[in-house]
Each structure stands twice: as structure tokens, then as C-alpha cells.
C-alpha positions as CSV (number, residue, x, y, z in Angstrom):
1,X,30.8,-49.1,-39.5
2,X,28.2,-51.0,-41.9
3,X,28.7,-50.0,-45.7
4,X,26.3,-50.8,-48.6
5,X,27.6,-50.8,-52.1
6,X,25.9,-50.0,-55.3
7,X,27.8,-49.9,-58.7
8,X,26.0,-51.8,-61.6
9,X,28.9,-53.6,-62.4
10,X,29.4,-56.7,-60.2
11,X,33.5,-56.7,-60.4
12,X,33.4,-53.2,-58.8
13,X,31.3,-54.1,-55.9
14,X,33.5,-57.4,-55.6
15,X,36.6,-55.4,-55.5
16,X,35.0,-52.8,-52.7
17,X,33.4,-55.4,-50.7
18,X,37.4,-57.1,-50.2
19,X,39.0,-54.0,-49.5
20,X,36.5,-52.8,-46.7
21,X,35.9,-56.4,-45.3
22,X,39.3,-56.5,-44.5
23,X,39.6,-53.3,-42.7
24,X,39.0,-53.4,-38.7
25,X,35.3,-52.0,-38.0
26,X,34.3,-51.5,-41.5
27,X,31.4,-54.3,-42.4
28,X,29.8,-54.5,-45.7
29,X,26.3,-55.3,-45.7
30,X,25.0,-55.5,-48.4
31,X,24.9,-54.4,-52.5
32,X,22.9,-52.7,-55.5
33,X,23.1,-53.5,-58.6
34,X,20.8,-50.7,-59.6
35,X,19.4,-47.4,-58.2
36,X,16.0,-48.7,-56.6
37,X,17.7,-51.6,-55.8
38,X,19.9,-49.0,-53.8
39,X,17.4,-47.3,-52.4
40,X,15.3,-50.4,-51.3
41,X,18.5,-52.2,-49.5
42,X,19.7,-48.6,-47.7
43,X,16.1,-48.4,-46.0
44,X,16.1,-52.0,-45.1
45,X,19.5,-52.3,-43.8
46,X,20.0,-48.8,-42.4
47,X,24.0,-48.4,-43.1
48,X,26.2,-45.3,-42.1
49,X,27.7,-45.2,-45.4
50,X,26.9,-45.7,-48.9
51,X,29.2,-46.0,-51.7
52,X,26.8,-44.9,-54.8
53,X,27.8,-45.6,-58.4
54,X,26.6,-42.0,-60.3
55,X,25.5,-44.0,-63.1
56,X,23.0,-47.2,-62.8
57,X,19.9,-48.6,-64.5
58,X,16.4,-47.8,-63.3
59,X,17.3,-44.6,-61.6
60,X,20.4,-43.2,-61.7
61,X,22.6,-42.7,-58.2
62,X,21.5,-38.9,-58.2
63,X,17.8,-40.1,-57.6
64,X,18.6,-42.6,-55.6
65,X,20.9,-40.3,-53.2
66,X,17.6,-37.7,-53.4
67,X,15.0,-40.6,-52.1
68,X,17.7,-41.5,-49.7
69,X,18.1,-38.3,-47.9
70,X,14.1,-37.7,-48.5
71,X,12.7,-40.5,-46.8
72,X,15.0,-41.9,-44.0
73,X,15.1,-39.4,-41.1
74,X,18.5,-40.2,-40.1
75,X,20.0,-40.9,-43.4
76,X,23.2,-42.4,-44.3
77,X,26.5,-40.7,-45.5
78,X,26.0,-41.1,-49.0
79,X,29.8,-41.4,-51.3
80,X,29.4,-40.9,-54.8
81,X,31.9,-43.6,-56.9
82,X,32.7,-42.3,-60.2
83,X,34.9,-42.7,-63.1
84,X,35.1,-39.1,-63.9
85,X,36.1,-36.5,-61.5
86,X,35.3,-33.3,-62.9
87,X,31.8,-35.0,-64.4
88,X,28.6,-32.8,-64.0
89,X,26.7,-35.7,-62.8
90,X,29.2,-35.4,-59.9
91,X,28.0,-31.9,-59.3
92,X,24.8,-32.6,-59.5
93,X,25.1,-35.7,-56.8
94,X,26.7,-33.1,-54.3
95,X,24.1,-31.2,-54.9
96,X,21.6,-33.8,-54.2
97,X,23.1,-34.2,-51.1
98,X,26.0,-36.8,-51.5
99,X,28.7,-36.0,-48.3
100,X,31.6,-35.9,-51.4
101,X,32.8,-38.4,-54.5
102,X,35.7,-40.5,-54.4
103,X,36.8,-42.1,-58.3
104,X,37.3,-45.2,-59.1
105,X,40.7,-45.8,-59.4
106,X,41.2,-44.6,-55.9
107,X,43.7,-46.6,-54.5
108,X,42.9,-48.9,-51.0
109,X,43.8,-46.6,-48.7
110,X,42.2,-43.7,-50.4
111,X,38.7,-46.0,-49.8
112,X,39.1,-46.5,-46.8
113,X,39.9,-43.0,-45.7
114,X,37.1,-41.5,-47.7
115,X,34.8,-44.0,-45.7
116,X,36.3,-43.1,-42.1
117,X,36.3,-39.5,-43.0
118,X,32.5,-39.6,-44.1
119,X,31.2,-41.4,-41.6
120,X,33.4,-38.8,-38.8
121,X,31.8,-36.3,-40.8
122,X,34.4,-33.5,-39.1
123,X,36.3,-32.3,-42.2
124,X,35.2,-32.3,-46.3
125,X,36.4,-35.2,-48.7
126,X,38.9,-34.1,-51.1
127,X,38.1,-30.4,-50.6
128,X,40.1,-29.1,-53.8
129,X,38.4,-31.4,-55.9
130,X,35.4,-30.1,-54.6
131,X,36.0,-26.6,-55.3
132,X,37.5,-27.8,-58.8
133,X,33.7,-28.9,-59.7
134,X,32.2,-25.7,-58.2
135,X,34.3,-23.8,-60.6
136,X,33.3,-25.9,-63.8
137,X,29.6,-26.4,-62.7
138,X,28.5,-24.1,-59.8
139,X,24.7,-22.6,-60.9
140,X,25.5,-19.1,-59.4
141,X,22.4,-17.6,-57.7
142,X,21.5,-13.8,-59.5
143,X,21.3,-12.2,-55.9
144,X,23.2,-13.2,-52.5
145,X,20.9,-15.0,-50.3
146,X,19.0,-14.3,-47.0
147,X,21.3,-16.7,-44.9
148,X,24.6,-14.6,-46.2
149,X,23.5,-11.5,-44.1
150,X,22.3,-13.6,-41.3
151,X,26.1,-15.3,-41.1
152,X,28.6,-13.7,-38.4
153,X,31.7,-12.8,-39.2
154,X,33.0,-15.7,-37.3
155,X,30.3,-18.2,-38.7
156,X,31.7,-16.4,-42.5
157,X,35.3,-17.4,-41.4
158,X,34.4,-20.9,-40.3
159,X,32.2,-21.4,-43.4
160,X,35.6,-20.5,-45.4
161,X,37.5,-23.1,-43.8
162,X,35.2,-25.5,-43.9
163,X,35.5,-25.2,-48.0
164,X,39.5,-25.7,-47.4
165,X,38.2,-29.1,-45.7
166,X,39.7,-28.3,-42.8
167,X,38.7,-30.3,-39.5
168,X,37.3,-29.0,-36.3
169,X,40.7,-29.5,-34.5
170,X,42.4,-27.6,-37.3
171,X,40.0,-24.7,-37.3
172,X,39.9,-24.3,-33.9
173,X,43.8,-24.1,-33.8
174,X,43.5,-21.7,-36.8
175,X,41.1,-19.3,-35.1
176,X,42.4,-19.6,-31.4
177,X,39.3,-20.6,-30.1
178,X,38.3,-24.0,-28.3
179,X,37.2,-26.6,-30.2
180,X,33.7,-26.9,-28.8
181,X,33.5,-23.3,-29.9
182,X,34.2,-24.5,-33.6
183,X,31.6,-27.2,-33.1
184,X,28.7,-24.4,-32.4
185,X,29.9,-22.5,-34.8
186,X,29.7,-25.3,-37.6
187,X,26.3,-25.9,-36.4
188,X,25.0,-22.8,-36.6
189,X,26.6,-22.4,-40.4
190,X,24.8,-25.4,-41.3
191,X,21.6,-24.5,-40.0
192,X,21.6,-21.0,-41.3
193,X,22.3,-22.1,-44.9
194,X,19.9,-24.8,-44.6
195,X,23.2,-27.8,-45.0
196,X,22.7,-30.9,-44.6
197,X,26.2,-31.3,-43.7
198,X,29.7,-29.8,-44.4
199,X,29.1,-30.3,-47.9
200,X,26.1,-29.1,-48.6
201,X,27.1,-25.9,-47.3
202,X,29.9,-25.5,-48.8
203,X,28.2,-26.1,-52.4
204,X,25.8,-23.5,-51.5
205,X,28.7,-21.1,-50.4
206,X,30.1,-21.7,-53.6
207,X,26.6,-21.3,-55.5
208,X,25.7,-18.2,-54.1
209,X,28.7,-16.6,-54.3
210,X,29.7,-16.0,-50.9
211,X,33.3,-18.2,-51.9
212,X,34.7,-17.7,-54.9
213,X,36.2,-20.4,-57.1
214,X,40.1,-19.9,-57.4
């Protein structure tokens, strides 16, 4: 699994790069010391995960998440690293399509997890978190959108657990149904909302008001 770190601050990526070098198939290769820098090393090294400081010189890691996603057609998992944890820059990252947010003073195993469970890409990162900044920061949309009607009941259910974060396994034992059924289910919630990922769907669940925060 290679991992490229950007945080403006050199003691942060220092303290990253010896936690994940020293887990078994995690590889760091390479840093950012700034948002273009970040964007710049991610297309030239092609990682599966980045771990994107929110706030950086030149372009902030919102902008550089956006160019990410924009111009790589298969992008990496993108973490956000932040201080804060219910920070509207945090929102806005998740938004821009960041797979979830992990703070600062996360503790080792916490960073690696978040890294593993990104890359997997089968469950959402700290899901009540998640739904904690939807409730402070969520845009709601005036009117319900087209892909809420187009949804099956099923595909409503799935998108419901997805927003609890939990993992194809989990739904599948929570719905009875096998767990390649889950899988075509996911996939057809993600492409009918437009998603990116897990994430991305679950902000726009969230946004449009088909899940209520709380």
C-alpha cells in the first residue's frame, strides 16, 4: 500500500512517515509540503492513499483533493488530517471528495486503521463523526433530488447503513442477503447518487435530506 503525505509542517510528516514505515505493507513514498506540491507528487507517484493536511500554503488541501479527483482517472483515496474535528473546512474536504478525516492526535493504531480501512474502501471512516459534521454543516438541498425516487427500497436501506459505516459483511448479515448481493446493491447506490465512493454518498444522503442528522 504506497502513502504520500502532505502537512506543511515537517514534524507532522516525520512523525507519519515512522508510524506507517513501520507497519507491514504500508510504504510511504513520498511528501508535500504544500497543496500543488501535493497535487504534483500524487500524479507523479500514483499512491492509493493520501493523507492531506486541510490547511497548506499555495492551495489549500480542499483544492488540492478537487484537482486530485479531477484529473487522475483512477484517483487515490484521499484522508483528510486535521486538528479540528468538527471544522467546516472538514466538511467542505468531504465534500470535495476526501474518503473521510482522521485528527491529528489520532493515536498509531487509529492511523493505521484509517489507512487500511480507506484503501479497503468497504465500510465509512469514523461514521459518527461523520454524521456529527453533517449536522453542523450539511447545505440541505430546497427539494429532494431526482436520484431519491430512483433508489429502491432496498438500495434506501443499504444507503442507511452505509451512513452507520457499516461494512459489506455487516450489512449483508443485517439484511439476510449474500454478500455479493450487498456489493450490487452498494454499486448501484453510488451510481444513482452520482458517489464517488461510500462517502460521497452518504454526504449527499445527508445534504438532500434523505438521512436525517440525529
Amino acid at each position: 500500500m504506497r502513502v504520500v503525505l502532505a502537512d506543511d509542517e515537517r514534524m507532522v510528516r516525520t512523525a507519519l512517515r515512522v508510524i506507517l514505515d513501520a507497519e507491514a505493507g504500508i510504504e510511504v513514498v513520498g511528501e508535500a509540503a504544500t497543496g500543488a506540491e501535493a497535487v504534483s507528487v500524487v500524479r507523479a507517484l500514483r499512491p492509493d492513499v493520501v493523507l492531506m493536511d486541510v490547511r497548506m500554503p499555495q492551495i489549500d488541501g480542499i483544492r488540492a483533493t478537487e484537482q486530485i479527483l479531477a484529473t487522475l482517472a483512477d484517483p487515490p483515496r484521499i484522508v483528510v488530517v486535521t486538528t479540528f474535528e468538527n471544522d467546516a473546512y472538514v466538511y467542505d474536504a468531504l465534500r470535495a471528495g476526501a474518503a473521510g478525516f482522521l485528527l491529528k492526535r489520532a493515536d498509531p493504531d487509529e492511523l493505521v486503521g484509517a489507512v487500511r480501512l480507506v484503501a479497503r474502501s468497504d465500510s465509512l471512516l469514523f461514521p459518527a463523526a461523520v454524521r456529527g459534521l453533517a449536522a453542523e454543516h450539511a447545505r440541505r438541498s430546497p427539494a429532494p433530488p431526482p436520484w431519491a425516487a430512483r433508489l429502491t427500497d432496498r438500495e434506501g436501506d443499504v444507503l442507511r447503513l452505509m451512513a452507520k459505516g457499516m461494512s459489506n459483511t455487516e450489512m449483508s448479515e443485517c439484511l439476510g442477503v449474500g454478500p455479493a448481493t450487498v456489493k450490487t446493491h452498494v454499486a448501484a447506490v453510488l451510481a444513482k447518487t452520482g458517489s464517488r465512493d461510500r462517502t460521497q454518498a452518504v454526504i449527499a444522503a445527508y445534504e438532500s435530506g434523505f438521512i436525517t442528522p440525529g
